[in-house]
N, C-alpha and C positions, 0 to 999 in steps of 0.2 A: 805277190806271192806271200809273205811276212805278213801282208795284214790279212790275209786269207787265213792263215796257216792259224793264228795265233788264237783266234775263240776255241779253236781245236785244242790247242794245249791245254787252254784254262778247264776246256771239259772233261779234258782225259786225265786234269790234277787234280779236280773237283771228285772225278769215278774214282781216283785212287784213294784219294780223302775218307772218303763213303768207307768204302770198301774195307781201308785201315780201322774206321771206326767199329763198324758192323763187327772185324773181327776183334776185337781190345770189347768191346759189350759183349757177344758172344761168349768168350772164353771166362769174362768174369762171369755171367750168370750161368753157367755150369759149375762155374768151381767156387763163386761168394755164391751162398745162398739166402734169401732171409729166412728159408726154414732153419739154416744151421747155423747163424748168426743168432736169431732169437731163442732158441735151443738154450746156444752159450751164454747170453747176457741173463736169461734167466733163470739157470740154473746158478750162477757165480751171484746171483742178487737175491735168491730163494732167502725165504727163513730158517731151511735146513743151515745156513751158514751162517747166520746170529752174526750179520754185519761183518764177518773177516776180519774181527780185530787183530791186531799186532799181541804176541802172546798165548796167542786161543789156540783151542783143536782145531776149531772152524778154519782157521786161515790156512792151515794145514794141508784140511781135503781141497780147500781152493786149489792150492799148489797142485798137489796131485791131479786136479780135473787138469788143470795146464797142462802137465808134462805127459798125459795119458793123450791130450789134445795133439800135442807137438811129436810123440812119439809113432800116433798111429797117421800122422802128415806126413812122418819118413823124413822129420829133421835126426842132427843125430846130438850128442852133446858136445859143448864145447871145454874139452878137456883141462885147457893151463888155467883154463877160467873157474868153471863146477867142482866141485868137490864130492858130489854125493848123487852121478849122475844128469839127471839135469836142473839138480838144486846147486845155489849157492851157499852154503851153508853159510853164514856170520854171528857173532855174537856181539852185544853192545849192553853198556854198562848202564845204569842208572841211578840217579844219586836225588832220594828225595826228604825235604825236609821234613825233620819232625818235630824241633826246638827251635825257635826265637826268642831269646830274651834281650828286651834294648828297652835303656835309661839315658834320659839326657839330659843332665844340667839339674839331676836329682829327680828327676819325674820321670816312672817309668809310661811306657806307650802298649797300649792292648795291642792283642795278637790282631783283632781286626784289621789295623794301623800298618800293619807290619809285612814283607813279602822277602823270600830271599831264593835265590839260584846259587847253587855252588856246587863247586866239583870235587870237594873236601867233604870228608866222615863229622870234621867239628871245629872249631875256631872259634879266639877271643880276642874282639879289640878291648883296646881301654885307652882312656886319657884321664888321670887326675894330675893334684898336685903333685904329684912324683912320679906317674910314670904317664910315656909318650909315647905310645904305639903310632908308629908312623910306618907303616909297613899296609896302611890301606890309602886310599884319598878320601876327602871330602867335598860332596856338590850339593849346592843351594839350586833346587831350579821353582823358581819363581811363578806369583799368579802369571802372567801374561809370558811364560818362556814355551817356548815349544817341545814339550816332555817327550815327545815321542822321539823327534830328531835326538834330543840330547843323550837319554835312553841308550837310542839305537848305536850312536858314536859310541859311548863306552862301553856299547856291548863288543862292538871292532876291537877296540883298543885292547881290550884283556886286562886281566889284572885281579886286584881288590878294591873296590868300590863302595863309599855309602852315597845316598842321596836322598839328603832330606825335599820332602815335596810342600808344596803349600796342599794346603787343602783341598783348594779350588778343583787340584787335579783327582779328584776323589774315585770319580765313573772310571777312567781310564787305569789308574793305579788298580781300581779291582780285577781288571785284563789282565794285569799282568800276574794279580795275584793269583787268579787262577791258573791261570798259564804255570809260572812259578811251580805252585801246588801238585802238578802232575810231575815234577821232577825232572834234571836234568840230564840228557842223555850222550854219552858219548860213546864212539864206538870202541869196540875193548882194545882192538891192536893201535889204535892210537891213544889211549887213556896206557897201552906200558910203555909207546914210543916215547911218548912224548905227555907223559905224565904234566898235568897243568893244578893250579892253584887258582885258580879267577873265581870271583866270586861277588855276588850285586847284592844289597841291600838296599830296600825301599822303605823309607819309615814318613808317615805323612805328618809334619810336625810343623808349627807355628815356629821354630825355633830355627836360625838360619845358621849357615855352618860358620860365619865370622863372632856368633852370640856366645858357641859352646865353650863353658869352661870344665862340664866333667861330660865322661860317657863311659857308657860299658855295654858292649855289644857282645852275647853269645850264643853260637850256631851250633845244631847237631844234623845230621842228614843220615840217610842208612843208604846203604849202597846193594841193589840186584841186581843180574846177571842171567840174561836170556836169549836162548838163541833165536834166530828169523832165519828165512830161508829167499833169495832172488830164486825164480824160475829162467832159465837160460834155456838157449837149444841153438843152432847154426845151422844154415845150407851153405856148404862147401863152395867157396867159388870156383866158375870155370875155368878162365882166364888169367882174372886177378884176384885169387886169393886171399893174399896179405892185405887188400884193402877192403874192408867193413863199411857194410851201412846198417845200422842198427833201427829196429822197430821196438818200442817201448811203451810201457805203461804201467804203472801201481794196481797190484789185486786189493790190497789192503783198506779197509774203509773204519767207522767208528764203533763197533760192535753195539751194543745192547746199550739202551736207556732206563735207567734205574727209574721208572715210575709206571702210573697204570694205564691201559691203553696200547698203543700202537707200541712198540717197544724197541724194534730192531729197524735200526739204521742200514739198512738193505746197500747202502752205497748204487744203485742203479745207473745212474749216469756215472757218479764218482765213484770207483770208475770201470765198474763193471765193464759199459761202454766200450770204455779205451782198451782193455784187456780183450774182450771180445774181436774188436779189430786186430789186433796182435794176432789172435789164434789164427783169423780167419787169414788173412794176409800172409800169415806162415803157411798155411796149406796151401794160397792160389800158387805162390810163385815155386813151393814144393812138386805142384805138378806140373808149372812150367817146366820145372827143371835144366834153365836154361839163360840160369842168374852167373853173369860174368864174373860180380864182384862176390867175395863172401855175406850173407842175410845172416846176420845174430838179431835173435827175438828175445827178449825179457822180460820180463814179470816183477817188479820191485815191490817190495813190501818197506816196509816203515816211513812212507811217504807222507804219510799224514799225521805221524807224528815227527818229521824234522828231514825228511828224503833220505835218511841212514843208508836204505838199502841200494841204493843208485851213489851213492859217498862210497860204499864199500865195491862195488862193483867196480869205479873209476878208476881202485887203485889194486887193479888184476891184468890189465894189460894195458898196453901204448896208448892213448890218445890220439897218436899220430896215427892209429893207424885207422881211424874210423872216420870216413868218409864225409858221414854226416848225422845227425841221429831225426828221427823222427819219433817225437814221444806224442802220443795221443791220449790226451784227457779230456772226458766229459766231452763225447759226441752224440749224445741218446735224443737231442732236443735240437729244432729247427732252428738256425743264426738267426739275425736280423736282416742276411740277406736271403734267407729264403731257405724251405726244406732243402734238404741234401748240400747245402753250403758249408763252407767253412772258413775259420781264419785261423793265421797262425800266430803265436809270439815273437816280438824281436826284429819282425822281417829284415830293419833298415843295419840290423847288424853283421847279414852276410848277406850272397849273393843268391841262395839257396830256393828263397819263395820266387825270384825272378825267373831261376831256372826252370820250375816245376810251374809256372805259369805260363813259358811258353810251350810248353808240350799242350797244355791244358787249354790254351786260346785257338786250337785246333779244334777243338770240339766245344769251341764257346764255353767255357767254363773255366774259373781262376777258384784262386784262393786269396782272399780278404788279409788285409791288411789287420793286425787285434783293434777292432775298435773301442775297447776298454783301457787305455794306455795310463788314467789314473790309478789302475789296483794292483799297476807293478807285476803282472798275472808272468811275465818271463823269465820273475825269481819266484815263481810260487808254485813250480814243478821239479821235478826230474831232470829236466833239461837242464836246468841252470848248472849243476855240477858238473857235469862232461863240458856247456859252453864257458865255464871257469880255467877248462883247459884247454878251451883253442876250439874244440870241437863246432861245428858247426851246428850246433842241438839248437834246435825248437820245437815248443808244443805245439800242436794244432787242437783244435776245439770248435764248435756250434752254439753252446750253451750261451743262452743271453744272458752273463751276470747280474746285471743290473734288473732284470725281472723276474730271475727267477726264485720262487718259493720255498723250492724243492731243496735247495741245496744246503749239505748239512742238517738234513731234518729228516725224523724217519718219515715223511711222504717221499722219500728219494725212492722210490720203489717201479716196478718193471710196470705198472700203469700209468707210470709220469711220463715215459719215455715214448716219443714216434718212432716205430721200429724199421717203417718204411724209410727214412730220414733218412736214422742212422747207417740203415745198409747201405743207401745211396753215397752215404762222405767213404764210407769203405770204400767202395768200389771207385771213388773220386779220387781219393790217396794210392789205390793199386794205378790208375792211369797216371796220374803225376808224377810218380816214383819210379816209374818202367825205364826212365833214363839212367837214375843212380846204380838201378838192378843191372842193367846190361852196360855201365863203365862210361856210357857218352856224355856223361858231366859230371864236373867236377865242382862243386862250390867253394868259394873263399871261406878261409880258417876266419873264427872269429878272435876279435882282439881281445885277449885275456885280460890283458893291463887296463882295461874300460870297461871290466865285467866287477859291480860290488863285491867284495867278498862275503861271505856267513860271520856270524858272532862268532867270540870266540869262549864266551860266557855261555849264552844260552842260544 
């Protein structure tokens, strides 16, 4: 009888199978559309919006297409969080330089030579025979030392810093001078909390710091003040409320390029893309209406210059109480494993990709492991500040870094992108995600104390 009985069951698990799937397709392509997917991604990448920069009008009406998006999906705003609606409003400070002057050992060093980050209006070292300005340090890093690593540690560290460089490091030193150059940014409620003084000096000099017997070092920087704006919005959970799963992504891109020709950094994948998803993913589960947990959608702007606006969001409510986050960057372009694929960052630091792949090995379909794990790409989002604090954040992506042309350059434009692709990782993230929406999983916090921190310089 049992072994009669039992091909029956596998076929009537098999018809249920079917049937679940048929309905989870069904209901996305009613409510993801590619007409209104590619609608959004290209109107948010048009050249009406001159790139989105950080600063601009442009990034402005961006905002607004969001929240007219999110508004007419019947989310509503999230109140302890928004300030102005369904904006976040913040402001962050900027401090950029406009004076270097450095001598050493009587010989001064041209401004070429020269690079400095600081969080101070102006400052002066000196060492001669009578005075010892010992209120900075001094580092030698060598032909054959690892400039980037040692860099990066004093950038942790904090403080006042010089460091003379050998030459050799010539290519990389002008990275950072331009880096440098665009000035350093902090956000304004933590420049009055927590007022800092750190500050780097790079001077490329044959001269080692054990050689010097005189120096004189002086810095001026001007200091502006700009507001930006997150786009926020919520669906009220059913059930459970107080716990959060958050969809995310950066509207904000490189605005305009000062030469002739192609001009505008249309940001199309970066991350037009990702915000696209957001929208769209806001409406489906809007008209599910039938999400356990609370949905908060967001929009961060100043990601691409330092993730400011996902920094400020962090510290507007709990941590604890957000479930998991899912931030989506740069989905416009088919993985390496295939149109409509995708991978996420970090996987092996929560349980979260395991969870969301076994919903997804029901219809034969996962989510990839980052096979980019050399470019660090898990601090090089959004995500990383929320997974700074526990939260279970990771990005998910498509984009083949290591081929792609496109990125950072104005061909980033809404002809670089497979639009067919992209709907498809949409509609692959609404099926993945349907378990954290209705409360039947839960993923492991990640461990803060094994997450790098950010500089504390620049």
């Amino acid at each position: 009888m049992a072994k009669k009985s039992f091909p029956l069951v596998i076929k009537i698990a098999a018809i249920m199978l079917c049937l679940t799937t048929i309905n989870i397709v069904s209901a996305q392509n009613k409510t993801i559309s590619l007409a209104q997917v590619t609608k959004d991604v290209s109107f948010l990448a048009s050249d009406e919006l001159k790139g989105r920069s950080n600063y601009s009008s442009e990034i402005g009406i961006a905002a607004n297409y969001i929240a007219k998006r999110f508004k007419e999906s019947g989310l509503i705003t999230a109140k302890n969080i928004s300030n102005a609606g369904f904006f976040q409003t913040y402001q962050i400070i900027k401090t950029t330089p406009t004076t270097l002057k450095f001598s050493i050992n009587g010989q001064s060093i041209i401004a070429e030579n020269l690079a400095m980050a600081s969080t101070v209006t102006s400052f002066s070292w000196q060492i001669t025979d009578t005075v010892k300005n010992t209120d900075f340090t001094i580092h030698t890093i060598n032909k054959d030392d690892d400039m980037r690593a040692m860099i990066s540690k004093i950038n942790k560290q904090g403080g006042k810093h010089l460091v003379l460089l050998d030459p050799s490091h010539k290519a990389l030193f002008e990275r950072y001078q331009h880096y440098f150059q665009q000035g350093t940014i902090k956000l304004a409620q933590e420049a009055i909390t927590k007022p800092s003084t750190d500050m780097l000096v790079l001077a490329l000099s044959t001269i080692t710091a054990d050689k010097i017997t005189s120096l004189k070092v002086f810095g001026e920087s001007k200091e502006s003040k700009n507001e930006l704006m997150n786009v926020v919005a919520i669906l009220p959970g059913k059930t459970k409320p107080d716990e959060i799963v958050l969809y995310s992504a950066h509207y904000d891109h490189l605005g305009i390029k000062n030469a002739e020709g192609d001009v505008i950094y249309n940001g199309a994948d970066d991350d037009a893309s990702g915000t696209a998803a957001v929208i769209n993913l806001a409406q489906y589960y809007a008209k599910q209406g039938e999400n356990a947990r609370t949905l908060m959608f967001a929009a961060f702007s100043a990601e691409e210059i330092g993730g400011f606006g996902s920094s400020y969001f962090s510290k507007q409510l709990d941590p604890q109480a957000i479930t998991a986050m899912i931030n989506i960057e740069m989905i416009g372009k088919p993985s390496k494993f295939g149109a409509g694929t995708l991978w996420m960052t970090g996987m092996e630091r929560s349980d979260l990709g395991v969870q969301l792949n076994t919903t997804l090995a029901k219809l034969n379909q996962k989510i990839y492991e980052d096979p980019y794990p050399e470019q660090d790409l898990f601090y090089r989002s959004d995500n990383a500040t929320l997974a700074r604090l526990g939260v279970p954040a990771h990005s998910f992506s498509s984009t083949q870094l290591d081929k792609d042309e496109h990125y950072h350059q104005t061909s980033d434009d809404i002809s670089s992108l497979n639009l067919s692709s992209l709907h498809q990782v949409i509609k692959t993230l609404a099926t993945a995600t349907q378990p954290l929406v209705n409360g039947s999983i839960t993923p492991s916090r990640i461990d803060k104390n094994l997450i790098k921190n950010k500089g504390l310089i620049f």
